[in-house]
N, C-alpha and C positions, 0 to 999 in steps of 0.2 A: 504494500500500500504506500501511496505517494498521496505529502499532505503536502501542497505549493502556496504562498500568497508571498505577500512583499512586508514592509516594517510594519508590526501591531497589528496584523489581519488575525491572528488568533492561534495561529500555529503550534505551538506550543500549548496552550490550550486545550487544542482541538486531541493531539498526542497523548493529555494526559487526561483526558476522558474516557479516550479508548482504554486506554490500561487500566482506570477506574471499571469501565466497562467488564472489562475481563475478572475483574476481582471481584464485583460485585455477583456475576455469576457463573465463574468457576473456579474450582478451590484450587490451590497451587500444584494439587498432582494433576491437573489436569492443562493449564496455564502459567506460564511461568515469564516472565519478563527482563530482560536488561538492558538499560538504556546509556546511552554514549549522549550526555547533554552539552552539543557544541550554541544552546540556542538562549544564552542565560542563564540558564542552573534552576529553571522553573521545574524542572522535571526533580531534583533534588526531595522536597518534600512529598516523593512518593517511597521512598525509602523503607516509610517503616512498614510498608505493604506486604504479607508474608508471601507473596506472588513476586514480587524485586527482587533478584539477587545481586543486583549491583546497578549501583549511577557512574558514574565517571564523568567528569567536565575535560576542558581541553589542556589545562594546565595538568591535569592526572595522567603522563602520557603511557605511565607502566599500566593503568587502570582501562586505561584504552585499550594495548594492547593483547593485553591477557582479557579483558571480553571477547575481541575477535580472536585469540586462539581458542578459549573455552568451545564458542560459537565453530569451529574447525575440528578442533578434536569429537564434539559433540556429534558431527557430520559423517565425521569416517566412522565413526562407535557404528552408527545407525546406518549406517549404508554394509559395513558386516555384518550385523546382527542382524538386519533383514534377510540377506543373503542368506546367512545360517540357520537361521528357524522358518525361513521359508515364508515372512509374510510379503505377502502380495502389494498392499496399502497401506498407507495410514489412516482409512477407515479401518480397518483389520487391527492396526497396532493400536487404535485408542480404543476398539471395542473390548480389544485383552487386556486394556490397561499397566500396558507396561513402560508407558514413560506419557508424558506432559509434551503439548504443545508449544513451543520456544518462541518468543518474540523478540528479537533485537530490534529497536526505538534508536534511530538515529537520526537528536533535533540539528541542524543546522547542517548539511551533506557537503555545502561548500567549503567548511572544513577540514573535511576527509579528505577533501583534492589539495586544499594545502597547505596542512601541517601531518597529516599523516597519509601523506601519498601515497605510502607502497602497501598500505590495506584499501585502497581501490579496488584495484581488480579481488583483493579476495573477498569485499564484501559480496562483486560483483558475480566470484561463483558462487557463493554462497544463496544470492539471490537466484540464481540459473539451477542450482540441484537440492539446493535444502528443503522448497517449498514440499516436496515428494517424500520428504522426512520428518516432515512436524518443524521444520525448521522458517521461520516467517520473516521479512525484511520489511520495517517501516521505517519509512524515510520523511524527514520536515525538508523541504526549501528555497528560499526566497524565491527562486526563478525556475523555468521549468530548464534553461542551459544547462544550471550547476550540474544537471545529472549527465553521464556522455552517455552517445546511444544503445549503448550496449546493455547500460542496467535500465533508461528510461522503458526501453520496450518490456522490459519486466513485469512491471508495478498491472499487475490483473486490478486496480482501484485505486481511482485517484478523486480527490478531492483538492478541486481550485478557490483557494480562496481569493479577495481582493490582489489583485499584481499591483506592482509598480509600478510595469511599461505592459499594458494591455497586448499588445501587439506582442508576447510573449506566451499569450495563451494558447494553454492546447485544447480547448474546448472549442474555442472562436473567440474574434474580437468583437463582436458584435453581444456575445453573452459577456465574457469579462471587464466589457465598458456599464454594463446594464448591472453592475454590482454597487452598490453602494458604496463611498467614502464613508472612511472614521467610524465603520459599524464594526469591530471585531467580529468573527464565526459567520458571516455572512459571506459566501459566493456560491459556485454552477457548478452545478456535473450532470455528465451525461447521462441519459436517460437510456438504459438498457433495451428497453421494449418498445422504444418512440426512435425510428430513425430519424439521425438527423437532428433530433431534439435536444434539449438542454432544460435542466430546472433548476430555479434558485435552492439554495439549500441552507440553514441557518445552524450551525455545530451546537450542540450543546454544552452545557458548564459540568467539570468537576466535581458537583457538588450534591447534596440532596437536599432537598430545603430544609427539612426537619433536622440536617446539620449543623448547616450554615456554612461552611466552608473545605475545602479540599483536607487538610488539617483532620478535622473532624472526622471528616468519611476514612482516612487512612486509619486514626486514631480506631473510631468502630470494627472495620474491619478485620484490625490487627487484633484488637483485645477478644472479636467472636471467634476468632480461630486457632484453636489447640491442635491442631496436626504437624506433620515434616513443613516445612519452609522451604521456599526454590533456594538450591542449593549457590553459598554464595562464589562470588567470583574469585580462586586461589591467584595470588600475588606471591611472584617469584620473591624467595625468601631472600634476607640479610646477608644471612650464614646457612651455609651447608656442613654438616659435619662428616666428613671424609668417608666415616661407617655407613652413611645411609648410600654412596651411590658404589659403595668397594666392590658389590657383587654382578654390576653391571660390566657388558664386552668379556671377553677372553682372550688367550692366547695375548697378541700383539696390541689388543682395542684396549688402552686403558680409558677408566674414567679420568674426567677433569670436573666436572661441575655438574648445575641443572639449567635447561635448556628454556626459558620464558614461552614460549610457545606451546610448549604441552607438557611443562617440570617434568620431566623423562631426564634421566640422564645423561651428559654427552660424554662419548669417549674419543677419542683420536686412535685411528686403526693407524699405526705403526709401521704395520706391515707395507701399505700400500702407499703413504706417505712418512718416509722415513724422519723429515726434520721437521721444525717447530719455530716458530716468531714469536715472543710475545712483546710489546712496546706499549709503556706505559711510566708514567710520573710517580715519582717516591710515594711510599705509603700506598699504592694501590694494589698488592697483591703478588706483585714476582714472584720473592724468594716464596713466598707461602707456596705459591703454584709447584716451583720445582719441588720442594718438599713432599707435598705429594704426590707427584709424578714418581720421585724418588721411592715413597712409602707403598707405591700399586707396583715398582719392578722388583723391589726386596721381598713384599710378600707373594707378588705370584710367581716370582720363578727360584728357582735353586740358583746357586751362585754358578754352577756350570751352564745355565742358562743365559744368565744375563750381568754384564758387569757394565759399573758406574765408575765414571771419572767427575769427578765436581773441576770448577773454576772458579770459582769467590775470592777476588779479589777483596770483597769488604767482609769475608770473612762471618757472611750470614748465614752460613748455613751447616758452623762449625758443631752445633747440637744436635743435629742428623745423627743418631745412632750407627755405631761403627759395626758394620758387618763386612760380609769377606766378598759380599760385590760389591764393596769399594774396592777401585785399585790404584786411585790417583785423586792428588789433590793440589790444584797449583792456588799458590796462593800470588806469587809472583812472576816475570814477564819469562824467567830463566829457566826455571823448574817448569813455568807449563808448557813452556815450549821444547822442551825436554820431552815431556810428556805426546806432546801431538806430532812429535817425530817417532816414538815407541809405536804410538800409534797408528800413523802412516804405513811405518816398515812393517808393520803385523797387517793391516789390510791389504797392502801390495803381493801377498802373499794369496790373500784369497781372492784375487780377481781371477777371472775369468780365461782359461787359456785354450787356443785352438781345441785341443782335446775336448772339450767340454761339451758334451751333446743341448740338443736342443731340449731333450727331458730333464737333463739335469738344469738346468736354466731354469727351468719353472720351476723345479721342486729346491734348489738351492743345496744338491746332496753333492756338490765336489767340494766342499769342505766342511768341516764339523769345529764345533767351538761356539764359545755362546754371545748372544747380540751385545754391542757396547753400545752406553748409553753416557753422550758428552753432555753434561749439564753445565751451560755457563749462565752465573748471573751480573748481571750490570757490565754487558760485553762496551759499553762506552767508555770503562776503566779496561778493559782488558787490551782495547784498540789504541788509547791514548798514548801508547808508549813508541819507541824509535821502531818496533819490530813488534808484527800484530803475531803471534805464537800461535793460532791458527792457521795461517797459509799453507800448515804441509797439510792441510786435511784438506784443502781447497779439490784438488785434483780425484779425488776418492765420492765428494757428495754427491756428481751424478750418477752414479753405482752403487749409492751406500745401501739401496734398498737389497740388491743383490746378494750382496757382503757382511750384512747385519751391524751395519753403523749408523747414529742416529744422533745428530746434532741438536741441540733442543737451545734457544739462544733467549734469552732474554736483556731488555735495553730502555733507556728514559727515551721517552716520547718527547723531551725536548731536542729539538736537532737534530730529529729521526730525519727529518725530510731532506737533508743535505748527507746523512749516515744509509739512508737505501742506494747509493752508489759505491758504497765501500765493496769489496769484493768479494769478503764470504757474506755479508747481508743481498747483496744483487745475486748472488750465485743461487743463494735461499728462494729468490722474488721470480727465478728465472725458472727454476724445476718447482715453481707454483706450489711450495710449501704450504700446507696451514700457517695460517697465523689468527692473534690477539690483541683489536686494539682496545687498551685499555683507560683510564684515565689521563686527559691530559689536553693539552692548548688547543682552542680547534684550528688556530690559525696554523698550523704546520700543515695541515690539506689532508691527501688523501695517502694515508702512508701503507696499508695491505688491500690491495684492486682501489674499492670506490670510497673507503671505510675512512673516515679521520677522527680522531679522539675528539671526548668532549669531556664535560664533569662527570662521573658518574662514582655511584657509592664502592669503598673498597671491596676487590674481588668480582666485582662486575664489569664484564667488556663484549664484545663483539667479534664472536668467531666467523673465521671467514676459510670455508674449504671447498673443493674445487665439487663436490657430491651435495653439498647440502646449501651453498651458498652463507647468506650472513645469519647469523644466529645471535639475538642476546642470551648471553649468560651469565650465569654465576658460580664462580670456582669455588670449591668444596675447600675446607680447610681442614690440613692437616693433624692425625691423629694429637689428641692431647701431649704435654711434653716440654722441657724446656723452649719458651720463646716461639710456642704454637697457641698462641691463648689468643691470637692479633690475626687479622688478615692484613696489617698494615704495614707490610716487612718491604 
């Protein structure tokens, strides 16, 4: 459904009488509501409606987004579950009463185009396959353009109220001139059973008389109803604790955090993308991050599986627990370069030579020995010196996936954009690494593909890999432990 008119025609209004509507009769298992209010915040005092499970304004943009993944995840739930139990419709699914009608309420649509542009198109399949799922799109806005044609042709119900520029009507100009001025809830729609026709139509209020006001009918509502409540909108959390996503991926996928789109957890497959970026400003999360990348290779493999070399130059990551897949620890420009020539001469050893069949190449069985994992943190202290102690690994990262070597880099987001030219960061940008931008100046642009830092709370950033594209998330912190109490390392 499409509510249209121009400033003060009633829009907003007209939105929250329908959801009054729906509340007044049908109870939350069977109707369920969440509204995205870009239209004034009038939608706001429907809140305490046990049918609401979430408002968000446009300044709430995590509140935003996490309705339209709920709204996404909600879609694929039901587009399986249909499949698997075999029903036919959503007459068949409401008559077994196994889940509620869904409304997404989105007052002001000209803000979706822009400030949250990239859920366009998803609202827009959602509007194209949900309807077939219980899943419903109503839209407020000023103009009948803000919609582009792709979702306009949607709306099976529109309601025009007063325009601004009559000649914008999609009824006729002729019916939206015959509207009255400065009368809120009053305009035209087309008349189903009358070609060609049109009738005036006047919206009703909010309210009940014997209320008095919106207030009151929420207030009633909410106190006549003792049952389940629409279930509210989940907000990607602060803090993740390492233990809730440890048992997620295997083999090579380790976890890193939870993903704002459907809090599922993300891991980075290893296997198929050997290195790691992460860029971001002090106190947002690094050394935390390597730490537990560190804590998902100690616990899931044997030491003949998988060995760790640290780099910390500042020396953050000196409370990692000593086990025997550490083999290396440069604290300095001497010793780690020491280090990544041990390392060099030992992968030159397992490249790949004429001998090597085509099966063995896929299955990686011409050499044996366990994957090495190079953890450097604050590679901006480790580059700053006469001799970057990195460059004997240079020549090995387009094969490391082969050879079981895995560069894992992290760096301050300040001066990244002058630092992705440097030669093992380009070399990373170039075999299209995953990376993580994390917090930090937006003025430095776009530093992994389209992505450029901004403010955001520590341990939260933007995954960017080449299967899933951009992802917000949020990295899991490391098990309890010396100097693991912080994500702000």
């Amino acid at each position: 459904m499409a509510v249209v008119g121009g400033t003060l025609s009633g829009k907003s209004t007209a939105l929250r009488s329908l959801i009054c509507g729906l509340a007044l009769t049908h109870t939350p298992a069977e109707a369920q509501v969440y509204c995205l209010d870009f239209g004034g915040g009038s939608l706001g005092s429907l809140r305490g409606l046990p049918h609401v499970g979430g408002v968000f304004g446009r300044l709430e943009a995590e509140g935003v987004r996490r309705t339209v993944g709920e709204m996404v995840t909600l879609l694929a739930e039901r587009e399986r579950s249909f499949a698997e139990l075999g029903v036919g419709s959503m007459t068949e699914f409401r008559r077994s009463r196994a889940g509620a009608d869904v409304f997404l309420v989105v007052d002001g649509w000209a803000t979706v185009r822009t400030d949250f542009e990239e859920l366009e198109p998803v609202l827009t399949d959602l509007a194209t396959r949900g309807l077939s799922y219980g899943i419903h799109l109503v839209a407020g806005a000023s103009r009948w353009m803000d919609f582009r044609p792709a979702v306009r042709d949607l709306f099976g119900s529109r309601v025009e109220l007063r325009l601004g520029d009559t000649s914008d009507s999609h009824v006729g100009r002729r019916a939206a001139t015959a509207v009255p001025e400065r009368q809120p809830g009053r305009g035209v729609i087309e008349h189903p059973t009358i070609n060609g026709q049109w009738l005036h139509l006047l919206t009703v209020r909010p309210e009940v008389t014997s209320l008095g006001d919106t207030a009151a009918l929420v207030k009633a509502v909410a106190s006549a109803w003792s049952g389940t409540v629409a279930p509210r909108v989940r907000l990607l959390p602060a803090t993740v604790a390492y233990p809730e996503i440890a048992h997620a991926g295997e083999g090579l996928r380790l976890p890193i955090g939870l993903a704002e789109a459907d809090l599922r957890p993300v891991s980075i497959d290893f296997a198929t993308d050997p290195h790691f970026l992460l860029l971001g400003d002090a106190e947002c999360g690094k050394s935390s991050f390597l730490r537990t990348l560190a804590t998902s290779v100690t616990s899931r493999f044997e030491p003949e599986q998988a060995r760790i070399i640290l780099v910390d130059y500042r020396r953050s990551l000196m409370d990692l627990p000593e086990t025997e897949h550490r083999i290396g620890y440069g604290m300095q420009a001497q010793p780690t370069l020491d280090l990544m020539h041990s390392v060099a001469g030992y992968m030159a050893k397992r490249l790949p030579g004429p001998e090597v069949t085509a099966k063995q190449l896929r299955e990686r069985s011409w050499w044996t020995g366990p994957e090495l994992f190079v953890l450097v943190d604050d590679y901006d202290l480790v580059v700053a010196g006469p001799v970057n102690p990195l460059t004997p690994l240079l020549e090995y990262l387009p094969q490391a996936r082969d050879i079981g070597l895995h560069l894992i880099l992290t760096r301050r987001a300040g001066g990244a954009a002058r630092a992705l030219y440097e030669p093992v960061i380009q070399r990373l940008r170039e075999l299209s690494a995953p990376g993580l931008v994390m917090s930090g100046a937006p003025e430095e642009g776009a530093l992994i593909g389209t992505v450029r830092p901004e403010r955001m709370p520590p341990g939260r950033g933007r995954l960017v890999t080449r299967r899933e594209g951009i992802r917000l998330i949020q990295l899991a912190l490391p098990e309890s432990g010396p100097g693991t109490d912080s994500q702000c390392d």
